[in-house]
Backbone as numpy.savetxt, mean C-alpha at the origin, in Angstrom:
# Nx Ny Nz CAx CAy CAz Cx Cy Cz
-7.12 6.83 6.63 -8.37 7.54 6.78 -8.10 9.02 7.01
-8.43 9.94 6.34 -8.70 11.23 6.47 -8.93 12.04 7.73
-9.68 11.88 8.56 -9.98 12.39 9.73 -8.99 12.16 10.85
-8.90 13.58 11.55 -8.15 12.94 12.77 -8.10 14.06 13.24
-8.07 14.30 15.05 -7.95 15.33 15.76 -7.37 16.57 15.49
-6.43 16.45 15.02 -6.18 18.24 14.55 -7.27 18.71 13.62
-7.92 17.87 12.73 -9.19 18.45 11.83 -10.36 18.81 13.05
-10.26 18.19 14.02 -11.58 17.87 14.60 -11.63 19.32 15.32
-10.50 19.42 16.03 -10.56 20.90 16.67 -10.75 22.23 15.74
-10.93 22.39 14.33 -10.61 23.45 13.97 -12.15 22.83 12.58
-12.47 21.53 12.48 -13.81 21.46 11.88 -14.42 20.39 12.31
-14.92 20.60 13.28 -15.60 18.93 13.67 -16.95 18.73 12.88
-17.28 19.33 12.42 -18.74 18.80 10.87 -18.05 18.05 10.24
-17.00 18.94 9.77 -16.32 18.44 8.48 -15.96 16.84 8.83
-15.16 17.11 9.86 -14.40 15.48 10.39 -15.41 14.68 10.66
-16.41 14.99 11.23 -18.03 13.81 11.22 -17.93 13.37 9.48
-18.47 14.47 8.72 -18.51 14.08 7.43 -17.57 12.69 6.73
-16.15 13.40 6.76 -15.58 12.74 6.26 -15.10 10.70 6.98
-15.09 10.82 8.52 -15.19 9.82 9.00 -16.48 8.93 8.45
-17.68 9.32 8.39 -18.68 8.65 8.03 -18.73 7.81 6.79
-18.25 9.13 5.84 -18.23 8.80 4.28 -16.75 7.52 4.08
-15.67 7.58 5.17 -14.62 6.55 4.73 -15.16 5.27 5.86
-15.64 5.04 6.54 -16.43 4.10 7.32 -17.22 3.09 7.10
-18.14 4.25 6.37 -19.55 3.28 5.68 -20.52 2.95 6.93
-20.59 3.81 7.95 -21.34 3.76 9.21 -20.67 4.60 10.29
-21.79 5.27 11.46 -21.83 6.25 11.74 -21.24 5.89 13.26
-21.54 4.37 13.47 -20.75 3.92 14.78 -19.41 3.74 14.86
-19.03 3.25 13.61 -17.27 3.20 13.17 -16.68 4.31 13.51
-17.48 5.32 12.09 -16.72 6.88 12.37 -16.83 7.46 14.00
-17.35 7.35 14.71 -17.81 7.84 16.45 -16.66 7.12 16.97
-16.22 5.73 16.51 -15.11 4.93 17.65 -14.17 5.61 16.77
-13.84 6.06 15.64 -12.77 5.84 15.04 -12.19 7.62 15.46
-13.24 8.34 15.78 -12.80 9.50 16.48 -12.64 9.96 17.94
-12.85 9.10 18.03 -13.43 9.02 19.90 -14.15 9.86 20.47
-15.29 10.53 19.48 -16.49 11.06 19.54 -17.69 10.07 19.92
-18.61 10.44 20.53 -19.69 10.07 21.06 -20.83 9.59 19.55
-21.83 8.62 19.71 -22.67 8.71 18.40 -23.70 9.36 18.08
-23.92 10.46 19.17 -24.89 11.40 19.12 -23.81 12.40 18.63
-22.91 13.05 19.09 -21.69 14.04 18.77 -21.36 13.76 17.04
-21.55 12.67 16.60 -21.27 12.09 14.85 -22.78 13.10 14.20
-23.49 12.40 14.79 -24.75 12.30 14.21 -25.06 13.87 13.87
-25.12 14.46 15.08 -25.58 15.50 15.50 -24.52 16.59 13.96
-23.18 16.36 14.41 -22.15 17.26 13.56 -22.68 17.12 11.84
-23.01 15.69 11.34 -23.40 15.64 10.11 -25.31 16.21 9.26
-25.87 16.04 10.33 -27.21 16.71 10.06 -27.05 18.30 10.32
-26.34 18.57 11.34 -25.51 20.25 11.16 -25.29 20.80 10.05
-23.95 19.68 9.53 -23.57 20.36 8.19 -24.38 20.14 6.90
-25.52 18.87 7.03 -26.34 19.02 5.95 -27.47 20.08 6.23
-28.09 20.79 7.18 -28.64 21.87 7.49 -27.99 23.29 6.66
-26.72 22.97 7.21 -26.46 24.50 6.56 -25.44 24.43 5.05
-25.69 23.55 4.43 -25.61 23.39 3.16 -26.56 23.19 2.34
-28.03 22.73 2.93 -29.09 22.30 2.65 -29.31 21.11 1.48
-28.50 20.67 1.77 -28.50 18.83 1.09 -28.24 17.94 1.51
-29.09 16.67 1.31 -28.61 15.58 2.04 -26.98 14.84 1.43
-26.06 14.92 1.99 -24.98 14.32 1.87 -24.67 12.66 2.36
-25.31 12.19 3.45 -25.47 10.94 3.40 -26.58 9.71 3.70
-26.62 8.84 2.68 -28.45 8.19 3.24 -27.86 7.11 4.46
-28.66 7.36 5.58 -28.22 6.38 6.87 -29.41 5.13 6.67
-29.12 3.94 6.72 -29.76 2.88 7.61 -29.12 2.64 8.66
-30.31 1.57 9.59 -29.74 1.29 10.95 -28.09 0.44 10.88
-27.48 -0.10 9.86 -26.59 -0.82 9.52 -25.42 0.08 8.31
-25.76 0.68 7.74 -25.35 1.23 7.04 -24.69 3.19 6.80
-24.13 3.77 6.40 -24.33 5.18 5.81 -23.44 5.03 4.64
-24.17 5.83 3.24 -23.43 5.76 1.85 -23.78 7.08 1.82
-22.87 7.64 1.03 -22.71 9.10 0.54 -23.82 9.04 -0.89
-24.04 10.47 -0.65 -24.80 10.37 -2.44 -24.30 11.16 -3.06
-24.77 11.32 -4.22 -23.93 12.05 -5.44 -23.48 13.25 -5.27
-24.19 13.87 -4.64 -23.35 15.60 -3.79 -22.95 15.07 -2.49
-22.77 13.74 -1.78 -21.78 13.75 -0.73 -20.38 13.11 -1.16
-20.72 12.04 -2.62 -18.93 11.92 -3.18 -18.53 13.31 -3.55
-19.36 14.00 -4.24 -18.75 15.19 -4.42 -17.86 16.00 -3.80
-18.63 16.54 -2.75 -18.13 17.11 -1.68 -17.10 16.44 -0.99
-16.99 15.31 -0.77 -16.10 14.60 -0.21 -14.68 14.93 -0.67
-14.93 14.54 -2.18 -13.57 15.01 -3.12 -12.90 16.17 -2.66
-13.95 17.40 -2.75 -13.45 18.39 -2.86 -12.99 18.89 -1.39
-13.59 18.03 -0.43 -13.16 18.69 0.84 -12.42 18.05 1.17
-11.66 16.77 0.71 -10.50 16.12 1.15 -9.01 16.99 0.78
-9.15 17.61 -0.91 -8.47 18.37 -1.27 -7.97 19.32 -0.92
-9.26 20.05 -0.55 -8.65 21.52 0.62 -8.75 21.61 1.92
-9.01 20.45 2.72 -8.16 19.89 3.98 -6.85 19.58 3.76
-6.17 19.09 2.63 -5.12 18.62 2.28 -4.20 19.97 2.21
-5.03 20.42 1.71 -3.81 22.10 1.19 -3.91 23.12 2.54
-4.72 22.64 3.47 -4.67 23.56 4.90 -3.36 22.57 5.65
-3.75 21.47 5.42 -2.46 20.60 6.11 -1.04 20.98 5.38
-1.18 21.17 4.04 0.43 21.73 3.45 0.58 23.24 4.06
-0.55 23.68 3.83 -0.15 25.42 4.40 0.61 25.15 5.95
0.40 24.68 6.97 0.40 24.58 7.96 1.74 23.52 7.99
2.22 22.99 7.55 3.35 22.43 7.19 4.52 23.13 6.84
3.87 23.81 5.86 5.26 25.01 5.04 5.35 26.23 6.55
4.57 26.12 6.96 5.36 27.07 8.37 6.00 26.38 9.36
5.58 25.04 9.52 6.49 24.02 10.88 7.76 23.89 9.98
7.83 23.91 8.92 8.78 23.73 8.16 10.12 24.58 8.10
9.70 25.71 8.85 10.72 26.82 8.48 11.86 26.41 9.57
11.32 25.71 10.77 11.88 25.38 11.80 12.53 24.37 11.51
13.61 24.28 12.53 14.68 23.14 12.34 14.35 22.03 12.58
13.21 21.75 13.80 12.64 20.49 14.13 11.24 20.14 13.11
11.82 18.63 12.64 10.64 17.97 11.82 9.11 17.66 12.78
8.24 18.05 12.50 6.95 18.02 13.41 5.63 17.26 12.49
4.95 16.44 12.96 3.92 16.21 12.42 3.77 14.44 12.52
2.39 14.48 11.28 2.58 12.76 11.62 2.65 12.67 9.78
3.29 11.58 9.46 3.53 10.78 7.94 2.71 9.80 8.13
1.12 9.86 7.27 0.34 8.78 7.00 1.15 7.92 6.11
1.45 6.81 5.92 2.11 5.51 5.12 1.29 4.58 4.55
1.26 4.47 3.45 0.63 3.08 2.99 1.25 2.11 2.41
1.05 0.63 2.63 2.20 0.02 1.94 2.08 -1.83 1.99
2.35 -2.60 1.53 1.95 -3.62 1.75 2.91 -4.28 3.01
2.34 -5.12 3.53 2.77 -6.13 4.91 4.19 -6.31 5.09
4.12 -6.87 3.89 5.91 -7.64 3.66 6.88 -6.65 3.68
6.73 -5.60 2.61 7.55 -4.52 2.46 7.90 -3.75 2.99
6.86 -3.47 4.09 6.85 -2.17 4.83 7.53 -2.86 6.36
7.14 -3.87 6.45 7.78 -4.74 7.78 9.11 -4.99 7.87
9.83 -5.56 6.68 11.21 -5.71 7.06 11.78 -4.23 6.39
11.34 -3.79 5.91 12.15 -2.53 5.28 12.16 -1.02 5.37
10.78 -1.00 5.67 10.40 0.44 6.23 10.23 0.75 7.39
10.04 -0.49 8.45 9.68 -0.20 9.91 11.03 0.00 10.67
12.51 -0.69 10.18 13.35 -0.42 10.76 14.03 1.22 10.01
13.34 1.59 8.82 13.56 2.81 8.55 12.86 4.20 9.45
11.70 3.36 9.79 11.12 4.11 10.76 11.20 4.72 12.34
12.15 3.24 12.64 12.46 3.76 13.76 13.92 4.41 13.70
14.75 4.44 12.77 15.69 5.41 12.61 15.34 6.66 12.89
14.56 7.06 11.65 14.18 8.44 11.39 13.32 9.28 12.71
12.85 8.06 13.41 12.34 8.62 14.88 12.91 8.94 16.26
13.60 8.15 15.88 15.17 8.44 16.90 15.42 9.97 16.84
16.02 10.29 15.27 16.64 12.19 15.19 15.63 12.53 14.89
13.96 12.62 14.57 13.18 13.51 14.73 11.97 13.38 15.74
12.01 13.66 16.41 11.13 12.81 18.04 9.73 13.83 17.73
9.99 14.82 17.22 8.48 15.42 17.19 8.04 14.57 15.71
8.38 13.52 15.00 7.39 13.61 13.79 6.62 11.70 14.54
5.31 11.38 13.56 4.57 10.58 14.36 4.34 9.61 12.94
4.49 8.63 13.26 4.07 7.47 11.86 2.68 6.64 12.16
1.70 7.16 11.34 0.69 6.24 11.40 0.30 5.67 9.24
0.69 3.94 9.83 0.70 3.29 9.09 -1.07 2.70 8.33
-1.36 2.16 7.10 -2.04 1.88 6.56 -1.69 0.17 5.57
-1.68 -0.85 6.05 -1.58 -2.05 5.32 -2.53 -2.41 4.85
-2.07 -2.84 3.24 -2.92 -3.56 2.54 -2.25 -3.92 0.96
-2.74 -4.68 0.40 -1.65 -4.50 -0.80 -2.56 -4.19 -2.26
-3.51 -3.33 -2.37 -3.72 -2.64 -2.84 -4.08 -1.08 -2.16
-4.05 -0.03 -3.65 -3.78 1.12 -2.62 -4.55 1.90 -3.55
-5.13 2.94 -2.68 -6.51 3.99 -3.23 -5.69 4.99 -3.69
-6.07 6.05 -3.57 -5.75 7.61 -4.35 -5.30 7.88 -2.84
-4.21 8.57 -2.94 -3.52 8.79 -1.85 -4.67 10.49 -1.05
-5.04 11.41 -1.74 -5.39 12.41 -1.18 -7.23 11.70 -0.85
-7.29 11.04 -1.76 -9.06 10.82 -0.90 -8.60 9.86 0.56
-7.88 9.50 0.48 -7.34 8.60 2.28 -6.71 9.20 3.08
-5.90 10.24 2.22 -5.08 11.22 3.56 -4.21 10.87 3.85
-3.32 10.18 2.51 -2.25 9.38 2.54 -1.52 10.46 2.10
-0.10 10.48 2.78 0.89 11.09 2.79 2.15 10.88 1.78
2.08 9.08 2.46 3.38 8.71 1.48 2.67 6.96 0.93
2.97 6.64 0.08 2.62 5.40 -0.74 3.90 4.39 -0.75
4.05 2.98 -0.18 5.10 2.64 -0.98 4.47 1.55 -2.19
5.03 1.65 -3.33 4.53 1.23 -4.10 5.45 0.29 -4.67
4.92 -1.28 -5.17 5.61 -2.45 -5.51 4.99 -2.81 -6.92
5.70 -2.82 -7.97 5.55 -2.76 -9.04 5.34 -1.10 -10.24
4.78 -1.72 -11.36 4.96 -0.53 -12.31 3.81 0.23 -11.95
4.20 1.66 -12.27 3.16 2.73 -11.75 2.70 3.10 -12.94
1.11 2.72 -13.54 -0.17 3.86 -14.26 0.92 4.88 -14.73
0.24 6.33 -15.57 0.49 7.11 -15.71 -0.04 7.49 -14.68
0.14 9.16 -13.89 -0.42 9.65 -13.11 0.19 10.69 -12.92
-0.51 11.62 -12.34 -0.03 13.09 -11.90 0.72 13.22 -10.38
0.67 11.91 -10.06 1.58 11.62 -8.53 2.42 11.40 -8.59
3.31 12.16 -7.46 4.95 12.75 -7.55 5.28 10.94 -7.28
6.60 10.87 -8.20 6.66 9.14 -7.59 8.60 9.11 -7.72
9.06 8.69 -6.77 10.59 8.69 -6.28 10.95 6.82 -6.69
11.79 6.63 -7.17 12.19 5.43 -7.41 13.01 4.89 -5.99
13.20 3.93 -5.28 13.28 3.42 -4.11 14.28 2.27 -4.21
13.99 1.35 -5.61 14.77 0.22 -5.66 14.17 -0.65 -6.20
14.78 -1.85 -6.97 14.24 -2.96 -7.79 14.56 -3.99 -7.19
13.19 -4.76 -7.25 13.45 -5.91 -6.22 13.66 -7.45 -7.55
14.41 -8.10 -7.28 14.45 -9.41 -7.54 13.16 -10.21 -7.64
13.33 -10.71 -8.51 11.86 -12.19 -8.42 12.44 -13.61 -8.65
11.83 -15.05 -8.28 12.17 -15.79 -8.60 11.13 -16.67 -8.35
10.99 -17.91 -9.21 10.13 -19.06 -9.01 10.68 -19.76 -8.36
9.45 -20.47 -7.26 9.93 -21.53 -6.37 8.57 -22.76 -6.47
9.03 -23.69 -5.34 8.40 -24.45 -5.12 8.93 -25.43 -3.87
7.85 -26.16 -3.19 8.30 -26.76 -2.53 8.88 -28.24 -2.63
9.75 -28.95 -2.09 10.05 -30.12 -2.29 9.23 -31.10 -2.37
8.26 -31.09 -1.55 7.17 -31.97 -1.79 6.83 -31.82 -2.98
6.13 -30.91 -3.47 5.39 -30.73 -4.60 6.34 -30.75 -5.97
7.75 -30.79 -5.92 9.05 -31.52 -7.13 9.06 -32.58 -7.04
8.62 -33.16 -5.56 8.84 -34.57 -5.73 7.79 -35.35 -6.61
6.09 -34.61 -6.39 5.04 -35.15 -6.90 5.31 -34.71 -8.26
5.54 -33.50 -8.89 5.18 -32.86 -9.87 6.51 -33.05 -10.94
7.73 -33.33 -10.47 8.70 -32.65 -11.11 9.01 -31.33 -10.94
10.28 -31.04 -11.77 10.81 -29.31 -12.34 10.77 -29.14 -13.62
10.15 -27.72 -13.67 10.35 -27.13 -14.68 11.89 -27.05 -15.65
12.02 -27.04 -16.07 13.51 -26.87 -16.99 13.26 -25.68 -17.54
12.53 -25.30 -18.45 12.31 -24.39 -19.37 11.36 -23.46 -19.17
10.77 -22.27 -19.22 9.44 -21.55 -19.02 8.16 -22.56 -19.52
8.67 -23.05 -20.74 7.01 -23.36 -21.53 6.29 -24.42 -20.70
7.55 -25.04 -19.68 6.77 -26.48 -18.68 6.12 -25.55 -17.81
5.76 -24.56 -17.54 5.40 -24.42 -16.16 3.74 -24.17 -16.59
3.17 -25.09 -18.42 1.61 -24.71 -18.86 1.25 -25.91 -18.22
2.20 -27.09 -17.81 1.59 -28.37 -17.62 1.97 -28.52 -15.68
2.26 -27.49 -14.82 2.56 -27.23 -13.63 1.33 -26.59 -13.20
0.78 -26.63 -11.91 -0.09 -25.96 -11.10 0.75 -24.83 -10.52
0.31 -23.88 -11.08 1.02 -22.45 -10.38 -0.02 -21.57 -9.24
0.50 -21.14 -8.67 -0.34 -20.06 -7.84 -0.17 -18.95 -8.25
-1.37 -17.99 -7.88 -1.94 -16.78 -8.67 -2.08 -16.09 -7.64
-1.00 -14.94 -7.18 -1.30 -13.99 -6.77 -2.06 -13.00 -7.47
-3.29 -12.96 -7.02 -3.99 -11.71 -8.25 -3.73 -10.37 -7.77
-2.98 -9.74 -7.16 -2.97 -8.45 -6.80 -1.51 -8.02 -7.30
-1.27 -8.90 -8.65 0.46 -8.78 -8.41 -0.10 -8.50 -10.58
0.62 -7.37 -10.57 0.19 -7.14 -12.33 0.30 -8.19 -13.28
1.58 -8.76 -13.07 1.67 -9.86 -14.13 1.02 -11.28 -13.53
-0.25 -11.14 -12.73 -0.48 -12.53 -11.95 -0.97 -13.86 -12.63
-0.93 -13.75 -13.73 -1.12 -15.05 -14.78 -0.30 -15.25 -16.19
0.52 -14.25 -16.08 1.19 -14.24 -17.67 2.70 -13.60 -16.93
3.65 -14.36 -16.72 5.12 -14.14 -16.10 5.90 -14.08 -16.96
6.89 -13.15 -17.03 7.92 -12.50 -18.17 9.55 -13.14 -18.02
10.01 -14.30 -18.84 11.10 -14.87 -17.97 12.27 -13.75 -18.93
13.54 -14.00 -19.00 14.88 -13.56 -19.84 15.80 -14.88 -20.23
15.56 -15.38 -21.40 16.24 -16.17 -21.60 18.10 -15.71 -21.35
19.48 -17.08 -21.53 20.59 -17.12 -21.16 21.15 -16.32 -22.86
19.64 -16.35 -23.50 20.38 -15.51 -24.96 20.09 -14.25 -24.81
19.43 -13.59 -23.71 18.48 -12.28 -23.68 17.29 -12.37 -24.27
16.97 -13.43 -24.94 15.07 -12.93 -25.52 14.45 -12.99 -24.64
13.38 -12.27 -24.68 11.78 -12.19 -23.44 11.17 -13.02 -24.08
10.35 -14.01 -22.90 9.40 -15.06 -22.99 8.42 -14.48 -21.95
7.02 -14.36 -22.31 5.75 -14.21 -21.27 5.29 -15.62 -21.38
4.91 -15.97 -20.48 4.06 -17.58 -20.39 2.76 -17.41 -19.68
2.12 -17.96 -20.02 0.44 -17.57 -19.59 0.59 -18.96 -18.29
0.29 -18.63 -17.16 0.25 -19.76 -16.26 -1.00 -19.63 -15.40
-1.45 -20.69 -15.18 -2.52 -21.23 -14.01 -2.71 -22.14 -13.23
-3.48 -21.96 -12.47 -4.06 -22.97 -11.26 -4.90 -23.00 -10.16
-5.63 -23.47 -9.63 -6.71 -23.78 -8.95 -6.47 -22.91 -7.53
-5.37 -22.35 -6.99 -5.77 -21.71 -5.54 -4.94 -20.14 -6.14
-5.77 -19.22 -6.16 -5.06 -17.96 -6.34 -5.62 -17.32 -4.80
-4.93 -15.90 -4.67 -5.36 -15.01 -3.51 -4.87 -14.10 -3.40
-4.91 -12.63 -2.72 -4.67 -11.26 -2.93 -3.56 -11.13 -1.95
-2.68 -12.14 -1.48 -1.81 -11.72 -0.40 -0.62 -12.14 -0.50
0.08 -11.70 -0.73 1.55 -12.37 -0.94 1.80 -13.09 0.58
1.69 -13.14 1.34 1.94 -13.70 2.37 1.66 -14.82 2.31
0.20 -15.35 2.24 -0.65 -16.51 1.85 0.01 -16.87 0.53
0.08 -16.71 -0.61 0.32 -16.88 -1.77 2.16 -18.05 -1.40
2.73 -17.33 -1.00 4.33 -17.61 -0.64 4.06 -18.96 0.48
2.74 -18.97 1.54 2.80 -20.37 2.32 2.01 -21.10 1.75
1.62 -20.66 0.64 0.71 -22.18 -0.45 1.77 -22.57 -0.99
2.62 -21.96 -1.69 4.03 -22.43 -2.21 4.92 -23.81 -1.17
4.95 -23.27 0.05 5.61 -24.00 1.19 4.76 -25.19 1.55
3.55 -25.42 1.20 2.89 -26.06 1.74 2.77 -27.34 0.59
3.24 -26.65 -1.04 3.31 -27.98 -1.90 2.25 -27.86 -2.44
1.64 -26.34 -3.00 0.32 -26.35 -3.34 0.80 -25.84 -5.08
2.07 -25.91 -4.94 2.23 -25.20 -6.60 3.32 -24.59 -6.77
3.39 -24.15 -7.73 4.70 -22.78 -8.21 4.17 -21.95 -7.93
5.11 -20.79 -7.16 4.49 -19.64 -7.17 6.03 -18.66 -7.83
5.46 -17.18 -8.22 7.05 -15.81 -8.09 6.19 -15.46 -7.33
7.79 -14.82 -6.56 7.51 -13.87 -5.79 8.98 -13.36 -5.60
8.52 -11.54 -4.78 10.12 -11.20 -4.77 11.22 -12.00 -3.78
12.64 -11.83 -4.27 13.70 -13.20 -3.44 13.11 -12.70 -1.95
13.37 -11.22 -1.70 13.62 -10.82 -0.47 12.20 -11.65 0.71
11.45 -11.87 -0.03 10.07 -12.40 0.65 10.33 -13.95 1.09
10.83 -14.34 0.04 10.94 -15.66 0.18 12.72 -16.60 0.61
13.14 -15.44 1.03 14.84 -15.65 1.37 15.08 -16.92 2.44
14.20 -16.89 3.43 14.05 -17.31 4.53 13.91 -18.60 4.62
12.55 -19.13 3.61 11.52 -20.03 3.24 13.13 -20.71 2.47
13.61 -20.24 1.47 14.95 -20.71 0.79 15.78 -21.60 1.56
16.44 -20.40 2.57 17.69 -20.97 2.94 17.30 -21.67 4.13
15.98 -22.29 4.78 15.89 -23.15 5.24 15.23 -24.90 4.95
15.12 -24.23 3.31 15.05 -25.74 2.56 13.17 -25.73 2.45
12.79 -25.18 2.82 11.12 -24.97 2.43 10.92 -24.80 1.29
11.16 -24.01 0.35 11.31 -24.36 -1.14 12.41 -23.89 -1.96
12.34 -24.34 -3.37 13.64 -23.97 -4.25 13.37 -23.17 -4.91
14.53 -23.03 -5.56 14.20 -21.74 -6.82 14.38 -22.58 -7.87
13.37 -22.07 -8.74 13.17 -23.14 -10.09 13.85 -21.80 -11.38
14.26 -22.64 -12.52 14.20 -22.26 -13.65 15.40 -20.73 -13.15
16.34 -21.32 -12.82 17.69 -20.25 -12.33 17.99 -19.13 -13.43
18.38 -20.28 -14.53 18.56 -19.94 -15.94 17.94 -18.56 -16.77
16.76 -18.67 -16.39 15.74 -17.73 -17.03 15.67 -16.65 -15.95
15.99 -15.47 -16.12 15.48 -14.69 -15.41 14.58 -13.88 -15.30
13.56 -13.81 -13.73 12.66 -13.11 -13.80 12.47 -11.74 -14.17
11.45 -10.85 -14.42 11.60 -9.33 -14.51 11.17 -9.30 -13.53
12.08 -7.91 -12.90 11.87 -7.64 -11.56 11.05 -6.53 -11.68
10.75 -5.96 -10.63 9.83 -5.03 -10.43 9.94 -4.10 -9.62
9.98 -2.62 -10.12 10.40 -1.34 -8.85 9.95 -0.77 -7.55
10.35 -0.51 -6.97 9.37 -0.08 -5.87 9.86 1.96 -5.63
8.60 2.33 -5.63 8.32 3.58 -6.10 8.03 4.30 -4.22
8.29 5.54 -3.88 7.66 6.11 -2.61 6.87 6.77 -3.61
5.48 7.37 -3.57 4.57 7.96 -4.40 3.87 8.81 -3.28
4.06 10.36 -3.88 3.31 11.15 -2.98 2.44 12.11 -3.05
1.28 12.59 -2.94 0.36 13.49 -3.89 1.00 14.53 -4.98
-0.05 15.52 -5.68 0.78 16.02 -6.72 0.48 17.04 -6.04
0.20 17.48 -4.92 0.47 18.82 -4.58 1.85 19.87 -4.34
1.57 21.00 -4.47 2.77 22.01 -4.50 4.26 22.09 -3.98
3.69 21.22 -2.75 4.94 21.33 -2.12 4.64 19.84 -0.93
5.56 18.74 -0.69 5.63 17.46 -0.09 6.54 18.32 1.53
5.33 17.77 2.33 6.33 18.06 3.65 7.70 17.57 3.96
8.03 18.83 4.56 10.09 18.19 4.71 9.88 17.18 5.61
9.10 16.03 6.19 9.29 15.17 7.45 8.81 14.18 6.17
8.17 14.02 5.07 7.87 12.98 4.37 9.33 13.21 3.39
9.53 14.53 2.87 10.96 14.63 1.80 11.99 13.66 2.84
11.91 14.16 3.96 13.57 13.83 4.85 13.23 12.42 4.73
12.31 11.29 5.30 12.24 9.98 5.48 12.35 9.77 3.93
11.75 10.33 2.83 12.10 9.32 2.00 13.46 9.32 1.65
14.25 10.41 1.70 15.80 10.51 1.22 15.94 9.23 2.30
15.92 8.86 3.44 16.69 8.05 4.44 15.84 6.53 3.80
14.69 6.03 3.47 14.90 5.20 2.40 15.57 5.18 1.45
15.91 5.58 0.59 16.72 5.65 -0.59 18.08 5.00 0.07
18.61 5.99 0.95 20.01 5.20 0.92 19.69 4.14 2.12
19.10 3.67 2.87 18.90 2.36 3.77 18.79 1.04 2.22
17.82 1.62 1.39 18.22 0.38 0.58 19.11 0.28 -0.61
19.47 0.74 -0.94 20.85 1.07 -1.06 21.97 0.19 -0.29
21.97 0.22 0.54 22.42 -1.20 1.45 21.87 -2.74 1.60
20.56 -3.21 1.46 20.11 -3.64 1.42 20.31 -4.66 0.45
20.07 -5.80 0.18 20.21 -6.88 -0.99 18.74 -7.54 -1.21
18.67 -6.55 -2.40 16.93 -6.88 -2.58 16.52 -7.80 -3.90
């Protein structure tokens, strides 16, 4: 989310504004600043006074922006963004890293891999501050006030600076129960007459790309009755004997080597998929987001992903 106390002291309209408009209600944005809901209220009818447009329609349950408050929104996320780089490129000159790195990133990834990167990098820089964002899809990094992105899979075209991080492994599994009911796959083309699980937040989530032992590419169109947006969930329907699922090894290492499920179809190998740090396309990336991502790079680098 965009808003946060250093905006508030130097534009508190603005920071009403923008809390409201990423909220979707005027009580959220008030807790989410630790402003009062008269202090919200009051700051946003301010700034629609002296702009003289309504920027957001309130019900008692609700506030939505209108067509000159997405507007504005855009544009004032942008050049809040470039007051935060200006103000950066001078903490910058100094030897000590200062500030906070907004993060976005999904559960799995960011938990075993970035959080112990995190507390490295906090150790030798004690003035910089990590506030995290989970979810496993991810917005436009400057309308959220996202700093740094980690990103799992292939990246769009885009005008966002994007650092390569590392390629993770994939593999099909399943649980024993469900080999025992179902059988194994041998080949890709069995897995049309298998119940698979559908991560839908995952690009290839119904059509999986194997490598045959000759090198040809095979896509196989696969389905089944329980899909869901979470690799987490997705990986304990697998364990539970609800189907085939891919997913990356590193997720499912655990679930492996304690006999919860197998890896199917060895032979064929999955396409793996990169994981990208992605960071706005502005002029210049703060040295406390440049420095942590160099210290990813080589943490995995070590790593067996």
């Amino acid at each position: 989310m965009r808003a946060r106390a250093s905006e508030g002291a130097r534009f508190p309209h603005y920071e009403a504004f923008l809390a409201v408009v990423e909220t979707g209600n005027l009580t959220r944005a008030a807790r989410h600043l630790g402003r009062s809901l008269q202090s919200v209220s009051r700051s946003l009818a301010a700034l629609e006074e002296q702009l003289g447009v309504v920027l957001v329609r309130r019900t008692t349950r609700s506030a939505q922006p209108t067509d000159a408050g997405r507007h504005f929104y855009e544009r004032l996320g942008g050049a809040l963004r470039e007051i935060d780089l200006a103000e950066a490129e001078i903490r910058d000159t100094s030897s000590a890293l200062r500030g906070t790195v907004r993060l976005a990133g999904s559960a799995f990834f960011v938990g075993q891999h970035v959080v112990p990167a995190i507390r490295e990098f906090c150790l030798s820089h004690l003035g910089v501050r990590f506030d995290l964002r989970i979810g496993e899809s991810f917005a436009h990094p400057v309308g959220e006030g996202i700093d740094l992105m980690i990103r799992i899979g292939h990246l769009p075209p885009s005008l966002l600076k994007a650092r390569k991080l590392a390629t993770l492994r994939r593999v099909v599994v399943a649980s024993p129960r469900y080999l025992a009911q179902r059988g194994r796959p041998e080949v890709p083309e069995d897995l049309a007459r298998h119940t698979c699980i559908i991560r839908t937040s995952a690009q290839d989530a119904r059509a999986w790309t194997f490598q045959g032992p000759n090198g040809a590419s095979e896509r196989v169109a696969v389905d089944g009755p329980f899909e869901a947006d979470n690799a987490y969930v997705t990986n304990h329907a697998a364990i539970a004997g609800m189907g085939i699922a891919i997913a990356p090894f590193f997720q499912v290492r655990d679930a492996i080597e304690a006999g919860l499920v197998e890896i199917l179809l060895a032979d064929f190998a999955v396409s793996p998929i990169p994981v990208h740090a992605v960071t706005p396309s502005a002029s210049k990336t703060p040295a406390r987001v440049r420095s942590f991502v160099d210290l990813l790079v080589q943490r995995l680098k070590k790593e067996a992903l």
